[in-house]
C-alpha positions in Angstrom: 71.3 167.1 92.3 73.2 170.0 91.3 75.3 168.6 89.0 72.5 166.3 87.6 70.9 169.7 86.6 74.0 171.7 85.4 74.9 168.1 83.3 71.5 168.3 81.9 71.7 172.0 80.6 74.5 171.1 78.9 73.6 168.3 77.3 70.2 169.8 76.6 71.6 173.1 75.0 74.1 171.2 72.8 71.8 169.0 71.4 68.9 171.9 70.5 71.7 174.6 69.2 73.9 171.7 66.9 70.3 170.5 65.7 70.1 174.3 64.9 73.3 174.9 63.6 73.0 171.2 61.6 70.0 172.2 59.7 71.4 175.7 58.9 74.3 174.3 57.2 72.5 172.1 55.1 70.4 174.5 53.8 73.3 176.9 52.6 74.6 173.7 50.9 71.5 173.0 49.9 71.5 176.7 48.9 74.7 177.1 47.2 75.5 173.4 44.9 78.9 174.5 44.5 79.7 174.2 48.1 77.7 171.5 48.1 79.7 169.8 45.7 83.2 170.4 47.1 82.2 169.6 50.5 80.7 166.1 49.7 83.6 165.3 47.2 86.3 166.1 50.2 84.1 163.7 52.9 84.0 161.0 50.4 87.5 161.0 49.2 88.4 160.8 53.0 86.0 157.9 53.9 84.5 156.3 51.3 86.4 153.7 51.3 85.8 152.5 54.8 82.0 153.0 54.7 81.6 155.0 57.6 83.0 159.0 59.3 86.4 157.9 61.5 85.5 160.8 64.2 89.0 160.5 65.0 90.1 162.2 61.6 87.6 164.3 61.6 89.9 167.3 62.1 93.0 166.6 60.0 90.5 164.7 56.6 87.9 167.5 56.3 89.4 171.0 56.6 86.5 172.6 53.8 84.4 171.0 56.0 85.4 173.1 58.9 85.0 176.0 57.2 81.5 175.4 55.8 80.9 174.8 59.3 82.7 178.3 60.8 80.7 180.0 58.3 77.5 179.1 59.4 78.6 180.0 62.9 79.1 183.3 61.3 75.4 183.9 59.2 73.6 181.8 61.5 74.8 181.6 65.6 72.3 179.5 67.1 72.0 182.7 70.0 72.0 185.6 68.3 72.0 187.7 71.2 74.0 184.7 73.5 73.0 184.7 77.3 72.2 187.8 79.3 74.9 189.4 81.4 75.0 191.1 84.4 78.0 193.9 85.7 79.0 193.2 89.3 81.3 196.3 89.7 80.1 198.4 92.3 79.1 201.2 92.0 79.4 200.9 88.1 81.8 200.0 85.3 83.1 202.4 82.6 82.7 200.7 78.7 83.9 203.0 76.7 83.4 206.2 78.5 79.7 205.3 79.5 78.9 204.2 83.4 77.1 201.1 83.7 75.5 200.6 86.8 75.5 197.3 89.2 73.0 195.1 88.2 72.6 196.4 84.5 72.4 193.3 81.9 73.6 193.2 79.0 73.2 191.5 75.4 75.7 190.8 73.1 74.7 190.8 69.5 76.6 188.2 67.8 74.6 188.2 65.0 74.9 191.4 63.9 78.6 190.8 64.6 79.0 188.2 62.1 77.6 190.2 59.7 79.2 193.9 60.5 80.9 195.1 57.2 83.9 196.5 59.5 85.0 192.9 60.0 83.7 191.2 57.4 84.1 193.8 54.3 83.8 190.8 51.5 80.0 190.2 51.1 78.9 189.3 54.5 75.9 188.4 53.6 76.8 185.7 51.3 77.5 182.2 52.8 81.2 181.9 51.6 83.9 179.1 53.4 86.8 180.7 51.5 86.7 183.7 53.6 88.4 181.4 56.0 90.9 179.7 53.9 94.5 180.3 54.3 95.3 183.6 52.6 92.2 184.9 52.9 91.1 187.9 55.0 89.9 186.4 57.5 92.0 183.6 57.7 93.4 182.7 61.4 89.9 184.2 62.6 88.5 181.5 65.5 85.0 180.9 67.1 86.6 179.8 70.4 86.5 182.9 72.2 89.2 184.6 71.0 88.3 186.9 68.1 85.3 189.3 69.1 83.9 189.3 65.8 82.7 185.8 65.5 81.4 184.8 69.2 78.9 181.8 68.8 80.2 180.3 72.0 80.7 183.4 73.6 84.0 184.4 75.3 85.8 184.6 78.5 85.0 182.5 81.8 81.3 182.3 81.1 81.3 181.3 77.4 79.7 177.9 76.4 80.6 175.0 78.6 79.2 172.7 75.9 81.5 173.7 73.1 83.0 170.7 72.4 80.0 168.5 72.6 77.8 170.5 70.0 80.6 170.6 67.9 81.1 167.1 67.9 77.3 166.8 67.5 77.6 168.9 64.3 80.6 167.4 62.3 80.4 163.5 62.8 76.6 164.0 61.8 77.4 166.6 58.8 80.2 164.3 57.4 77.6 161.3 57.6 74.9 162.9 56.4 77.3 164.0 53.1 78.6 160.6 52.9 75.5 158.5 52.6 73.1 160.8 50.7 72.9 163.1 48.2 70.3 166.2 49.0 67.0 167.9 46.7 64.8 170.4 47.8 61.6 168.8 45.9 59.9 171.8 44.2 62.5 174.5 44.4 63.9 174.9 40.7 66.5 178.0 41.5 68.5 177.2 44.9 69.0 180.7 44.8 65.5 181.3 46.1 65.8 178.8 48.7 63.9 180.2 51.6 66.4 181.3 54.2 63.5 183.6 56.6 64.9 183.5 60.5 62.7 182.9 63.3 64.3 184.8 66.4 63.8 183.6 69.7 66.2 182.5 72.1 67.6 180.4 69.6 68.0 181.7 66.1 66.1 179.0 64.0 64.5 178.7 60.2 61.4 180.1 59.8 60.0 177.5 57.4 60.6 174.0 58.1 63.8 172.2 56.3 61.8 169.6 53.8 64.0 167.9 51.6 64.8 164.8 49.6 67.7 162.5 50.8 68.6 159.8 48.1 70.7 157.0 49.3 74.3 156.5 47.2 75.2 153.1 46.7 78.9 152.8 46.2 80.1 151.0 43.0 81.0 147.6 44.1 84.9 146.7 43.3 85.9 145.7 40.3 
């Protein structure tokens, strides 16, 4: 029954957080049509022409798509504050010069993180994928763990044992949704005032619900 339960929690918390992370993204594309624009041109160049996402060249065809994606880990980590840790050390561990005692927990804030000016000194507030393209500043910077300024997974032996579900979760269903539809937000004349308001909890959801206008895109038959 034990790994019944541990099986569930990660399929559970993949699927909640990629919803999470899914509707985020299409509101900053939503958000910002230029984006918008380069990102659905690149996933129809790549698979138009078959009708349907290949998840098996998901990772080589869509590399803006990528970044839109590492960028919304960035402004919007599904846990903002990750999952509570507890020192073990006993009687306490130094962090930088300060004892913490056995049994203290403590909370990462990875949203604050990804927006901290230190590592992010180009507008981090803004919901730009360039930052990650090669060249750029923060080029080479991963979500896996490795670089301590983006942590949506976490890091170390603990982080995310669902990583690679959610994330497959959130591409092959981005790329489809980009492929099939175009996207309105009915009643909102200046994306620019798209409502963005966080809800925190445990998860790090919109505030207002995501209400917009999918219309289907009929390829152009052969000629």
């Amino acid at each position: 029954m034990g790994y019944i339960a541990h099986e569930m929690d990660i399929f559970g918390a993949g699927s909640e957080t990629s919803a999470t992370t899914l509707e985020w993204i299409i509101a900053e594309l939503v958000r910002n049509p230029k984006v918008m624009r380069r990102a659905t041109a690149e996933v129809r160049q790549a698979f138009e022409t078959n009708g349907a996402v290949d998840e098996d060249q998901l990772a080589t065809l869509v590399p803006y798509l990528h970044l839109v994606i590492r960028e919304t880990f960035r402004l919007h980590t599904p846990l903002p504050l990750l999952l509570p840790r507890e020192c073990q050390e006993a009687p306490a561990c130094k962090v930088l010069g300060y004892d913490v005692p056995r049994g203290t927990q403590v909370l990462v804030n990875v949203w604050a993180l990804g927006r901290d000016e230190r590592y992010w000194p180009e507008d981090p507030e803004e919901f730009r994928p360039e930052r990650f393209e090669a060249g750029a500043a923060a080029d080479g910077v991963d979500f896996r763990g490795v670089d301590f300024e983006l942590l949506p997974f976490g890091a170390g032996r603990r982080m995310c044992p669902g990583m690679g579900f959610g994330l497959a979760n959130v591409e092959l269903a981005l790329a489809s949704l980009l492929l099939h539809f175009d996207w309105e937000a009915p009643g909102v004349a200046d994306p620019a005032e798209f409502d963005m308001t966080e809800a925190f909890g445990i998860t790090s959801r919109r505030k207002a619900g995501l209400s917009l206008r999918p219309v289907l895109r009929v390829p152009l038959p052969d000629v």
